[in-house]
N, C-alpha and C positions, 0 to 999 in steps of 0.2 A: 385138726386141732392145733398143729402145731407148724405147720408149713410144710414144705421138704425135707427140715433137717429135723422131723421129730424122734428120728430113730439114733439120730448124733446127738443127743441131747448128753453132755456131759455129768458123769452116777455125780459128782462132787456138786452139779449145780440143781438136781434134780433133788439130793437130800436137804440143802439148804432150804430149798423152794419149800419142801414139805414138813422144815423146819419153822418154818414164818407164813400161817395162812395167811396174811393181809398180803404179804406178797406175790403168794401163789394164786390168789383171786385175782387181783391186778395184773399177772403175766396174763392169766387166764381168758383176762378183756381184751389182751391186746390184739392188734391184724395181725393175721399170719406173718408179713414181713415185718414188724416190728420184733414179734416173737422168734425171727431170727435172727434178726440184729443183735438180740439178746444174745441168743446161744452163743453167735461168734464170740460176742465180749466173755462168757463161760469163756468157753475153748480158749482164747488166749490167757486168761488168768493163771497165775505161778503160785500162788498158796492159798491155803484155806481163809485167811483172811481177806484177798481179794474178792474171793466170790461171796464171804459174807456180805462185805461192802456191797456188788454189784447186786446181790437180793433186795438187801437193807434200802438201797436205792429205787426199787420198783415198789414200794409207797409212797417214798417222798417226793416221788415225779408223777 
């Protein structure tokens, strides 16, 4: 479902996701490796507001 890293999937980007269905459906389309590209971008984020952003951004793309 989520590639290799679905077990690093980081709790901060995993609640936002479950915060925003339109974006959790749209991760949810994505290929495996794009759905990790995501996570990496989680994983480097420094505050709660980056990762809203990069959610927020899995609609508008």
């Amino acid at each position: 479902m989520y590639g290799d890293d679905s077990y690093n999937m980081p709790l901060g980007f995993a609640m936002a996701l479950a915060g925003n269905p339109r974006a959790m459906n749209a991760f949810m389309k994505m290929e495996d490796e794009k759905q990790d590209q995501i996570i990496e971008q989680a994983k480097s984020t420094k505050t709660k507001r980056e990762m809203q952003q990069l959610v927020d951004r899995l609609v508008i793309n």
